[in-house]
Each structure stands twice: as structure tokens, then as C-alpha cells.
ROZA-565868 format. One record per residue: x negated, y, z negated of N, C-alpha, C in turn. Coordinates in steps of 0.05 Angstrom, whole numbers, padded with zeros to 5 digits, always signed. Layout:
% ROZA-565868
XYZXYZXYZ ...
% end
This chain:
% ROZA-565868
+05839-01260-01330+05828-01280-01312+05798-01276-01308 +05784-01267-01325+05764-01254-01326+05741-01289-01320 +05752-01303-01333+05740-01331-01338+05738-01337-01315 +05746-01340-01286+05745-01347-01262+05730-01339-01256 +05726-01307-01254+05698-01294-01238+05672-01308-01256 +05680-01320-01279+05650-01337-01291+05641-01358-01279 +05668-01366-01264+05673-01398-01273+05672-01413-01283 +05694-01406-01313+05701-01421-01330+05730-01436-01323 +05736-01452-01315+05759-01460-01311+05775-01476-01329 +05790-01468-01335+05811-01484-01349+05821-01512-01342 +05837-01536-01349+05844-01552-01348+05871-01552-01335 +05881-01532-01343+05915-01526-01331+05918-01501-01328 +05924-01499-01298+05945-01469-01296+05973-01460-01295 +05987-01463-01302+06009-01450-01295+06021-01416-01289 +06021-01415-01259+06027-01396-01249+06052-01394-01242 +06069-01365-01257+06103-01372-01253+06109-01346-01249 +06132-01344-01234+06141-01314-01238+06158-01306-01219 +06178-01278-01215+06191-01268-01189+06171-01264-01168 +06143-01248-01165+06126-01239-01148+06102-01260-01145 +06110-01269-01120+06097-01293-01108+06066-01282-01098 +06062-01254-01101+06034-01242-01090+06013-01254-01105 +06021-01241-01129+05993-01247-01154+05986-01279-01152 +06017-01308-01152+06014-01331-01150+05997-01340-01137 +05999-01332-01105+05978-01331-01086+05953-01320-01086 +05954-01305-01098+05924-01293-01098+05904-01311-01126 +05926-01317-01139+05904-01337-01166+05902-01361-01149 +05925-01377-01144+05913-01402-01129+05890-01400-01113 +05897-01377-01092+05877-01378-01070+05850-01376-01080 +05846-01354-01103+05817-01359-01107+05812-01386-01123 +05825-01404-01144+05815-01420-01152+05810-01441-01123 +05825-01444-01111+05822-01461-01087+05795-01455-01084 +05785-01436-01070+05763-01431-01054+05739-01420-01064 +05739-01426-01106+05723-01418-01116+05714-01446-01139 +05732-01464-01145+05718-01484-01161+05716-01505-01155 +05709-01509-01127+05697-01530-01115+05672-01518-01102 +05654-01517-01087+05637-01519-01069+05649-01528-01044 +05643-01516-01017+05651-01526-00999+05656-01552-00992 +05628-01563-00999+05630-01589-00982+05641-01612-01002 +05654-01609-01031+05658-01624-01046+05689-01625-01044 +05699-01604-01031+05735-01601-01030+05746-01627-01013 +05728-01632-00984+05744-01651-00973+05757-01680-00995 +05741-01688-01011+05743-01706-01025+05766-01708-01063 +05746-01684-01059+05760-01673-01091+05776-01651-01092 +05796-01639-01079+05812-01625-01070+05836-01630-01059 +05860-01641-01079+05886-01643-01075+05897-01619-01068 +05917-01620-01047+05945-01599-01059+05961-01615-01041 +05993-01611-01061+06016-01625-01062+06036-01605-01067 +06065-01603-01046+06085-01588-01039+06099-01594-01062 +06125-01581-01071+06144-01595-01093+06164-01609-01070 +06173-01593-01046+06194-01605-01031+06184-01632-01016 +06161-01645-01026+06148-01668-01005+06145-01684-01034 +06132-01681-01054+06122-01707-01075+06148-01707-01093 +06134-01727-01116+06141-01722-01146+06117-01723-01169 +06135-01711-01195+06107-01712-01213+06091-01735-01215 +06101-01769-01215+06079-01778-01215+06057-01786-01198 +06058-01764-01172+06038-01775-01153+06017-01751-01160 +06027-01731-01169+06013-01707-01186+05992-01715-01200 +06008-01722-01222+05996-01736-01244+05966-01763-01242 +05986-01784-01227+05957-01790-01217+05929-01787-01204 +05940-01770-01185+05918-01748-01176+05891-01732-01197 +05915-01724-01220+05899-01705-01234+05886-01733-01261 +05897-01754-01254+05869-01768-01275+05859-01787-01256 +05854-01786-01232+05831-01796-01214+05805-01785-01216 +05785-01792-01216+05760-01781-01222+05745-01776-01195 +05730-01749-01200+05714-01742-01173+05704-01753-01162 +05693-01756-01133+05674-01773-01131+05651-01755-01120 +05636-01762-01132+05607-01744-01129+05610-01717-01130 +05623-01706-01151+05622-01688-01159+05632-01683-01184 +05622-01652-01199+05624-01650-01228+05654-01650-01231 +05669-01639-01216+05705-01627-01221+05728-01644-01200 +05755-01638-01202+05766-01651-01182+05793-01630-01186 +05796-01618-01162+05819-01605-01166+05846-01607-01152 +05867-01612-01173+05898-01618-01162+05910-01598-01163 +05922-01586-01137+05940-01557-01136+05970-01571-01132 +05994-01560-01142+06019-01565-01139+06031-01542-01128 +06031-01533-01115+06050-01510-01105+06084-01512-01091 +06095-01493-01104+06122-01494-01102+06127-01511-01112 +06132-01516-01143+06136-01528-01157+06169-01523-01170 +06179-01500-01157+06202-01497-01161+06223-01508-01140 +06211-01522-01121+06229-01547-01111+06221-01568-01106 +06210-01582-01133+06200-01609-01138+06229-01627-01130 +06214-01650-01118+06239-01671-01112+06260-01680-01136 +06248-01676-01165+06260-01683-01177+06261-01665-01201 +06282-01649-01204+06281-01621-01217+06270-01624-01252 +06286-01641-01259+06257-01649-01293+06237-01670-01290 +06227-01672-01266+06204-01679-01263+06181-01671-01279 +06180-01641-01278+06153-01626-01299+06152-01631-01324 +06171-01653-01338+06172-01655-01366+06150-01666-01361 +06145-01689-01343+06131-01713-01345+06099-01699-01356 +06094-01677-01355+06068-01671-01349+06065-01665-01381 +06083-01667-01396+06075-01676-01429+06058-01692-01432 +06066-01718-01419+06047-01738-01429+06012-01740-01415 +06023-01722-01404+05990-01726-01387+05968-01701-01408 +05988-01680-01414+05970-01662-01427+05958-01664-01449 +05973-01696-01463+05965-01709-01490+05930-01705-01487 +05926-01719-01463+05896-01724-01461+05892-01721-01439 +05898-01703-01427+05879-01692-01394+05859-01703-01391 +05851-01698-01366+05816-01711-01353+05802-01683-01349 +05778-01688-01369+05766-01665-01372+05750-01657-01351 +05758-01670-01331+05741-01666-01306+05754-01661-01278 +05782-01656-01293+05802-01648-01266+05815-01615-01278 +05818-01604-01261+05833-01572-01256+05852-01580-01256 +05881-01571-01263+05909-01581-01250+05918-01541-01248 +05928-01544-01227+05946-01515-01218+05973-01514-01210 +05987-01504-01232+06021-01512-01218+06032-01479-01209 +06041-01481-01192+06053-01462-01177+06082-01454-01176 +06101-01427-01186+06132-01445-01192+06141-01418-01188 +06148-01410-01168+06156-01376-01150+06184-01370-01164 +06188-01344-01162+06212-01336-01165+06231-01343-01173 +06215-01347-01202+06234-01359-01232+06207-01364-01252 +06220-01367-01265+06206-01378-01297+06209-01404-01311 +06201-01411-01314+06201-01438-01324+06212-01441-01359 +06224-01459-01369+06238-01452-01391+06215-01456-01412 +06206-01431-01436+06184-01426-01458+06192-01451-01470 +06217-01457-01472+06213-01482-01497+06206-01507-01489 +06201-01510-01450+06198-01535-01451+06168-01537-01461 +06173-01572-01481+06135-01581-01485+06114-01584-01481 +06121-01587-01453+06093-01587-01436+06083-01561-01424 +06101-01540-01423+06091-01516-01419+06072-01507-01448 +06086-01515-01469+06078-01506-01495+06042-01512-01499 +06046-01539-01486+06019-01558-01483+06001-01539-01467 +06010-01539-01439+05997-01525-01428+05981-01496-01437 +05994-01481-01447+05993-01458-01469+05967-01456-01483 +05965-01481-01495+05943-01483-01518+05920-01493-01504 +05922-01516-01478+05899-01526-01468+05888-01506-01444 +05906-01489-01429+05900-01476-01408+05911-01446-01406 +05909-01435-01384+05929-01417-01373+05962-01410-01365 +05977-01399-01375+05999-01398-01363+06000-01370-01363 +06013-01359-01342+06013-01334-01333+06038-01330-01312 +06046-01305-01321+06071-01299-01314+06070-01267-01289 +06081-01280-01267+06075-01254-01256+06097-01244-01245 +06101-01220-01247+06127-01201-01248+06122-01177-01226 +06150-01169-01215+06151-01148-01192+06145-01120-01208 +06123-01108-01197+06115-01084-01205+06137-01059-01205 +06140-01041-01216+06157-01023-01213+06143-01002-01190 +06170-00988-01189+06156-00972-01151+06138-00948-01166 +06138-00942-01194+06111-00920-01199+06089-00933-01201 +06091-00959-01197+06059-00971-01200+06049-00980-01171 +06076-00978-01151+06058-00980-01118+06036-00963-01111 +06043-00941-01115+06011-00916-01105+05980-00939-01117 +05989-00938-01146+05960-00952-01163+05951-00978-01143 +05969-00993-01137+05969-01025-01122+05953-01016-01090 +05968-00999-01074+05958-00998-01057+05933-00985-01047 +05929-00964-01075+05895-00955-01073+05874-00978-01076 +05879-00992-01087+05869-01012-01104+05865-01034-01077 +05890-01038-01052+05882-01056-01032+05864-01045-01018 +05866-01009-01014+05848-01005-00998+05824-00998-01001 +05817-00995-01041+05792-00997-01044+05780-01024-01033 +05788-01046-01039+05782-01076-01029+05775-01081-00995 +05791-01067-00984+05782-01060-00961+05768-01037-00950 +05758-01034-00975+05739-01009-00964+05737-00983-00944 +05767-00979-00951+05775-00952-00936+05785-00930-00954 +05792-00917-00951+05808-00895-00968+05841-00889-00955 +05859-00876-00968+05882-00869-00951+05895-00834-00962 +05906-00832-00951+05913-00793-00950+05945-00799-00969 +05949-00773-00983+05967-00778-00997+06001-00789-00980 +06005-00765-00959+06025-00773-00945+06022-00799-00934 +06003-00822-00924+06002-00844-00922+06012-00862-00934 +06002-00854-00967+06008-00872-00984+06033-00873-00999 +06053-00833-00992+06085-00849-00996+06098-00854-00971 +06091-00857-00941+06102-00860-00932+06095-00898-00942 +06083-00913-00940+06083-00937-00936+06098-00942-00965 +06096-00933-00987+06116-00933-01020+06149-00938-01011 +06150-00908-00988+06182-00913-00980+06191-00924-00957 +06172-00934-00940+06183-00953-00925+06180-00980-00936 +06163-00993-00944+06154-01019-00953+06165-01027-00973 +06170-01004-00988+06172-01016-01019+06153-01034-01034 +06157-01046-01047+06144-01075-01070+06149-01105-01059 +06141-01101-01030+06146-01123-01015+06103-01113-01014 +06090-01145-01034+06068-01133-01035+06045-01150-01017 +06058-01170-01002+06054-01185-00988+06046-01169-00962 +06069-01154-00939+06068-01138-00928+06055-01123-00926 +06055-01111-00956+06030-01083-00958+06001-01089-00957 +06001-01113-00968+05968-01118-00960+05961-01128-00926 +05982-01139-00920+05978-01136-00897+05979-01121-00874 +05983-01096-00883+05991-01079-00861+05971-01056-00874 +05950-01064-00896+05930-01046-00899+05899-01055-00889 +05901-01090-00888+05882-01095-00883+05877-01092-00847 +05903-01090-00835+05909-01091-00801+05897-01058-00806 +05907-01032-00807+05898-01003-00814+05869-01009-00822 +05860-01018-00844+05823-01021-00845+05814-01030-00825 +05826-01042-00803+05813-01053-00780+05802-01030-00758 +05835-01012-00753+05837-00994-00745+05814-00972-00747 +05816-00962-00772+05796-00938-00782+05768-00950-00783 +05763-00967-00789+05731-00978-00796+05728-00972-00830 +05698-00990-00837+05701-00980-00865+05694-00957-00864 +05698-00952-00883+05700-00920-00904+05709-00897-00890 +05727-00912-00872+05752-00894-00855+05772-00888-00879 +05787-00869-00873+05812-00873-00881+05838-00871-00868 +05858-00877-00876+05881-00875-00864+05898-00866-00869 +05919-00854-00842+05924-00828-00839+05956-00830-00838 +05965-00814-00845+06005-00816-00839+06004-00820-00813 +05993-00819-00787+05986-00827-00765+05984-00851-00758 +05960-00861-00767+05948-00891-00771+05982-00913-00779 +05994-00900-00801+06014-00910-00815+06042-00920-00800 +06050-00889-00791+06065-00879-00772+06070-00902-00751 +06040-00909-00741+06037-00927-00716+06041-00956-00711 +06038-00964-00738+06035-00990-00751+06057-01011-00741 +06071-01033-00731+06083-01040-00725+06109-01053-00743 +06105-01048-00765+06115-01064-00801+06133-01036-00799 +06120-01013-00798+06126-00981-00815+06151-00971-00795 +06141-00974-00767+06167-00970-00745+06184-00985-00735 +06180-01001-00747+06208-01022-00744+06241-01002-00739 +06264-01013-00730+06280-00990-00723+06297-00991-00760 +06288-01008-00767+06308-01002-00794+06294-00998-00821 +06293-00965-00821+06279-00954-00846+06297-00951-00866 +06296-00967-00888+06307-00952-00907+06307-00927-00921 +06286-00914-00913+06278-00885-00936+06295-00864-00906 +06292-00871-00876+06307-00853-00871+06336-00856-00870 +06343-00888-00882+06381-00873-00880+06382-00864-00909 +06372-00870-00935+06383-00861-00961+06371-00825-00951 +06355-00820-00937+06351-00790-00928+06374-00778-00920 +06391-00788-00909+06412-00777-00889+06433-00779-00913 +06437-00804-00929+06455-00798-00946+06457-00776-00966 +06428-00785-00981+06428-00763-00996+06431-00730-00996 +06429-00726-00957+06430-00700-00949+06468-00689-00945 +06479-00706-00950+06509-00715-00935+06505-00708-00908 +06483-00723-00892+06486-00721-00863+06501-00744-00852 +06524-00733-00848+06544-00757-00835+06532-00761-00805 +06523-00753-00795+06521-00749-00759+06495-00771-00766 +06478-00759-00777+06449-00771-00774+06452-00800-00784 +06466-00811-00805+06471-00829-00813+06489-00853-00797 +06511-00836-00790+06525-00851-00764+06489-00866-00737 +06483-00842-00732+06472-00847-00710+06448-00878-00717 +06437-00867-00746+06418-00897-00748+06427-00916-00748 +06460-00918-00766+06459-00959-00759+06473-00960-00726 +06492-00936-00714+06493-00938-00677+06465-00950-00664 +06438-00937-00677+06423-00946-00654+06400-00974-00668 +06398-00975-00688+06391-00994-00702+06402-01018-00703 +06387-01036-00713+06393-01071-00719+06404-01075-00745 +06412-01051-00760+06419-01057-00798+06445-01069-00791 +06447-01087-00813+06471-01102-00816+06476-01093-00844 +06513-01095-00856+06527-01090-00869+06510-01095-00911 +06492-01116-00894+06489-01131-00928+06457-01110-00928 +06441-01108-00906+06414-01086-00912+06427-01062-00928 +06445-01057-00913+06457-01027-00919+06464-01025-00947 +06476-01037-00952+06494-01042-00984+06458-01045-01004 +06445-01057-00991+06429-01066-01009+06411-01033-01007 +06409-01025-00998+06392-01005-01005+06404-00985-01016 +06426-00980-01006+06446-00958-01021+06451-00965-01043 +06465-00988-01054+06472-00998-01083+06453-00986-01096 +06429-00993-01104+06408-00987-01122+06406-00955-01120 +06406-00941-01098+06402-00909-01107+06422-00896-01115 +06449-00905-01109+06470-00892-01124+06467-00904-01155 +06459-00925-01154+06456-00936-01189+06438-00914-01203 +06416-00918-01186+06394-00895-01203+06407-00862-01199 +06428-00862-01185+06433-00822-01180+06454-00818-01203 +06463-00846-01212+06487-00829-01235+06470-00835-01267 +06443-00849-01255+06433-00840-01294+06413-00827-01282 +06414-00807-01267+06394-00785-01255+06410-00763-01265 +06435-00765-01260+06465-00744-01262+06469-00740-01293 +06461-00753-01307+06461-00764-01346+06442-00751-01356 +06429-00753-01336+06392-00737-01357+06396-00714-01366 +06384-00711-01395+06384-00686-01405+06361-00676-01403 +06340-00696-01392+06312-00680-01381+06311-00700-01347 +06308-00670-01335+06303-00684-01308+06280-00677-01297 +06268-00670-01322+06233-00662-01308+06211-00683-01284 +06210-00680-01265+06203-00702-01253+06187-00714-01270 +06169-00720-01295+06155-00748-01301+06172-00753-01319 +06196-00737-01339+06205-00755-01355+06229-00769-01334 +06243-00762-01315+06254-00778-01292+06243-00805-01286 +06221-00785-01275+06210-00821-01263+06207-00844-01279 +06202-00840-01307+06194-00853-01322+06220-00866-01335 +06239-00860-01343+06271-00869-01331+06271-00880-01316 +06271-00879-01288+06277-00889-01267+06258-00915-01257 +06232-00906-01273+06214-00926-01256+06205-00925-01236 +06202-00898-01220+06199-00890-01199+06168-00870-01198 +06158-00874-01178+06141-00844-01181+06153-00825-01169 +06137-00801-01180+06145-00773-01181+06157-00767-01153 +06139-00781-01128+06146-00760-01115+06179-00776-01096 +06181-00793-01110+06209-00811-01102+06229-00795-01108 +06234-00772-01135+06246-00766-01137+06262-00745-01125 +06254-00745-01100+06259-00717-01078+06294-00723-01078 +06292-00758-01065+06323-00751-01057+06349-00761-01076 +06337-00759-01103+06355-00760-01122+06362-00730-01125 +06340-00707-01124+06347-00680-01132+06361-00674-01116 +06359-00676-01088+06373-00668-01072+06406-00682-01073 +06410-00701-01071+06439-00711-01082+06443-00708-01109 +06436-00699-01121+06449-00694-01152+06461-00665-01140 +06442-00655-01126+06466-00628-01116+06483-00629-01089 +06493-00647-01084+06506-00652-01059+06529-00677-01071 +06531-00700-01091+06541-00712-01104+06554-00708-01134 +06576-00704-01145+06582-00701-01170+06581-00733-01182 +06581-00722-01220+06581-00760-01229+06596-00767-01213 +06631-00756-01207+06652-00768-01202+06643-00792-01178 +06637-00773-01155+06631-00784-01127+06609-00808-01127 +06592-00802-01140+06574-00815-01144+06583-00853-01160 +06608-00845-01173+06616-00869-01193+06629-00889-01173 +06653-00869-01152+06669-00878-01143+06655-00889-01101 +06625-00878-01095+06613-00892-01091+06594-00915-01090 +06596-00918-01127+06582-00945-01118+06610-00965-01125 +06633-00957-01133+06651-00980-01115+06657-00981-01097 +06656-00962-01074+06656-00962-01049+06645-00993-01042 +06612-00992-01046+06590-00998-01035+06604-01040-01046 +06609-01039-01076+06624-01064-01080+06643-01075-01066 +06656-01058-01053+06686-01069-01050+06679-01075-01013 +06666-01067-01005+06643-01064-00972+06633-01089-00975 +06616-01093-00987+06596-01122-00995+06624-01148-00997 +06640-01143-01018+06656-01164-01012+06670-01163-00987 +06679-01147-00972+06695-01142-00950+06674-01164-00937 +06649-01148-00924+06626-01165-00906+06629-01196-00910 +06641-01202-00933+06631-01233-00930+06659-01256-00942 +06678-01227-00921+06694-01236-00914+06724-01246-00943 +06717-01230-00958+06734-01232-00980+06765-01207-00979 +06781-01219-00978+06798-01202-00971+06820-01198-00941 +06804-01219-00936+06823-01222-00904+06820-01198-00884 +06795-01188-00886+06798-01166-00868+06784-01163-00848 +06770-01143-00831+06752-01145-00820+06724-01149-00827 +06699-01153-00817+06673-01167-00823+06659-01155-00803 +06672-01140-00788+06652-01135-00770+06633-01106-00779 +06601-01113-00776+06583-01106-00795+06586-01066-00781 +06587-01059-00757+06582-01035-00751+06609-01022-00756 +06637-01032-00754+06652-01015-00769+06653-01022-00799 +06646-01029-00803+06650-01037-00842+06627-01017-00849 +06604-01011-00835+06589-00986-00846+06602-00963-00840 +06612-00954-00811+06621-00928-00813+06642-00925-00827 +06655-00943-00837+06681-00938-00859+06668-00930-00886 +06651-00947-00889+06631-00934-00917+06618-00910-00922 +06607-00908-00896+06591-00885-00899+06612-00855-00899 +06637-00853-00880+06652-00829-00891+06672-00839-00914 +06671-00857-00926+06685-00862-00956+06667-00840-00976 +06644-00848-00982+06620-00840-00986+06622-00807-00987 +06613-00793-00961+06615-00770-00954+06634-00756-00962 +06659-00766-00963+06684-00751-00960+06702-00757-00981 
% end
């Protein structure tokens, strides 16, 4: 995207993908970079998918500026256009675009199908770009990177505690680094403290401390977080599912050196604390016959099976299934 910081702009964007961060962050700068201020009121569309259809798009994008060199049409959320093959329509427009309009389509959490034609079109006249959820060894890189931008620095323990509370929710993370740069000032940095304090980070339902308690087989400690916590049956499942997935091809490895691990796993290094620690507290066996636990829980919650639903005993039944 190197062409933007020129401002070279293309004719068509298409921005698609599961991670709605990067989507937002290209729109936003084309928005507020290939117009001039005072030329946007005029020459500056944007259109919802759940409010139009393509051909009010379309006409838009071959209307001509007025008093100015460009004219830009944004479509966002294009993945709930009123009329779901609506986007074919934009074949015929790409025959011969208006070399004097931007068009930006926006289409979250999904992909749009390679073979349709007008994507193909798009391809050769413009941009299409696909943006995808980072893996958790590439959070540390992401979030140095926000707070170089904000012009602070951060301490290592800072930077996994916010990896294992936050996760690749990257929306959040920039926001709860740019609120901390406020905090410290520039060329502050920030502190497991700073972090600690944050109102996102202490929320009562951490995931990194119940898979802590599991992975320790602390039945007591584990009981006690969803007793005093707001987790419901489907958070729970959802965080546990995935680390019992990753502990039984943790349990497989014939190298468990933490980088050839992580690199398996997709995890950084220092994630791998509480796989080591339950790989010796868990056998494959337990580990297999846990994550059907965790299946047969999830369907129970939602009510499959005629049984109970209610979310705080349906965890403590899990959690000493689990244990025991």
C-alpha cells in the first residue's frame, strides 16, 4: 500500500477478509487522505450495504466531481448488501470506470468468491486485498508497532500480559494502548502496572487466569472464578476448547523445544508456559477425553439433550469431569 502514502490511488479497492482492523485502518486513511478537506463535503460518498443497493453505488461512482480533480465512493459492509448478488453488478461498471472516481468496497469477515468477474476485474484495474487474523506469535510484533505509533515504549511483562488477556482482538488493543500513551506521556512507557490498571485488562473475566488454574489442576481456584465472575457456559468452552486442542498436539511433539513448539502451535514462546505445565499434570488420554467433555457441555448449554442449561452448574460439572 505503499502507493497511498504517494498518493497514487487506484480506481478500485477491494478490502475483504476475517480481521476487520487492517479494513478499517485502509478505508480510514483513504477517506481522510484522497480528498482534501474541503472537497469531501461534495465529493465524498459513503454507503452502508444494510441501507442501499449496487445500483445507487454504481451511480455514485460515475457521477463526476464537482470542482474537484477526484470523487470518492466508499461502500462499507458490503457483506450485508440488500441484495446478496448485487456485487456482480459491478462487472459492468469496471468495463469502463470513471477515471476520476476512487470506488472502495468494504466486505468483513469473509471473502468474497476469487472466481467472481468483477472481482477478477477489479484485480487488474485496482487493489484487492485480503486481510487475515494474525497468529498469537505475531501479537508482541503488532503491539510494539501500536506503541511505536504512539510514541511510547512498553516493558516485556506488559506486553504478555495484554497478548494473554486480549488476545488478537486488535481493535481493543489499539485501544487500550492509545488510552495507556495518554497515561504515561510520550516516550513514557508502560508498565505491567499501567496495564494491570486498565479498565479492558481487569475486567472480572480473564481468560489466561482460568486456563491458569486449569492447567495447574486447581480445582478450588477454578471453582472460585466462574463463583465470583460473570463467565457464562459458551466463554468457558470457548477458551478451554482451543487449549486442550493445542495440549494434545503439544502431548505428540517429538520436539517440544519452546520455538520449534511455538512454531507448531502458532503461539509465542512465552505462551507456552501453560501447555508445559499441563502436559505434566494431563495425560494424551485425559486430555482426548477432555475435549469431549468440553463438546458434549457446549451442546448440553444450548440445550441439546433435555437437560439442564443452567450456565454455573454446567461449568462446575465440567470443570471436575476435567480434573478428575
Amino acid at each position: 500500500m505503499q502507493q497511498l502514502q504517494l498518493k497514487q490511488f487506484a480506481p478500485i479497492y477491494v478490502l475483504m477478509g476475517e480481521e476487520a482492523y487492517y479494513i478499517d485502518k485502509l478505508c480510514c486513511y483513504i477517506e481522510q487522505n484522497a480528498l482534501p478537506g474541503e472537497d469531501r463535503e461534495f465529493n465524498q460518498v459513503v454507503r452502508y450495504g444494510r441501507e442501499t443497493d449496487i445500483e445507487t453505488v454504481i451511480n455514485e461512482a460515475r457521477s463526476f466531481p464537482v470542482m474537484a480533480d477526484r470523487r470518492v465512493v466508499i461502500l462499507k459492509e458490503a457483506q450485508s448488501l440488500m441484495r446478496k448478488d448485487g456485487l456482480a453488478k459491478l462487472e459492468f461498471y469496471l468495463q469502463k470506470p470513471l477515471e476520476s472516481t476512487i470506488l472502495v468496497i468494504t466486505y468483513k469477515y469473509g471473502k468474497i468468491d476469487g472466481r467472481s468477474k468483477w472481482l477478477k476485474a477489479a484485480e487488474k484495474l485496482g487493489v484487492v486485498y485480503e486481510s487475515v487474523r494474525p497468529y498469537e506469535r505475531e501479537l508482541p510484533d503488532i503491539i510494539q508497532g501500536m506503541c511505536r505509533a504512539a510514541k511510547v515504549g512498553i516493558d516485556r511483562a506488559a506486553l504478555e500480559t495484554l497478548v494473554d488477556y486480549i488476545g488478537a482482538d486488535l481493535l481493543q488493543l489499539e485501544s487500550i494502548v492509545q488510552r495507556l500513551a495518554l497515561q504515561v506521556g510520550e516516550k513514557g512507557t508502560i508498565s505491567l502496572e499501567a496495564v494491570k490498571s486498565s479498565t479492558a485488562v481487569s475486567r472480572e473475566y480473564k481468560p489466561y487466569e482460568l486456563t491458569d488454574r486449569i492447567a495447574k489442576r486447581d480445582i478450588v481456584g477454578a471453582n472460585r472464578l466462574i463463583l465470583n465472575t460473570d463467565i457464562v457456559i459458551q466463554q468457558f468452552v470457548g477458551t478451554l476448547f482451543p487449549f486442550f486442542q493445542n495440549l494434545l498436539i503439544y502431548e505428540y511433539m517429538t520436539d517440544k523445544s519452546r520455538p520449534a513448539a511455538a512454531a507448531k502451535l502458532g503461539l509465542a514462546e512465552f505462551q507456552l508456559r501453560n501447555y508445559e505445565e499441563a502436559a505434566r499434570r494431563y495425560s494424551k488420554m485425559q486430555t482426548f477425553k477432555a475435549i469431549g467433555h468440553l463438546r458434549q457441555y457446549d451442546c448440553q448449554s444450548k440445550g441439546i439433550g433435555g437437560l439442564t442449561t443452567d450456565s454455573t452448574e454446567l461449568m462446575k460439572e465440567l470443570i471436575y469431569k476435567i480434573m478428575h
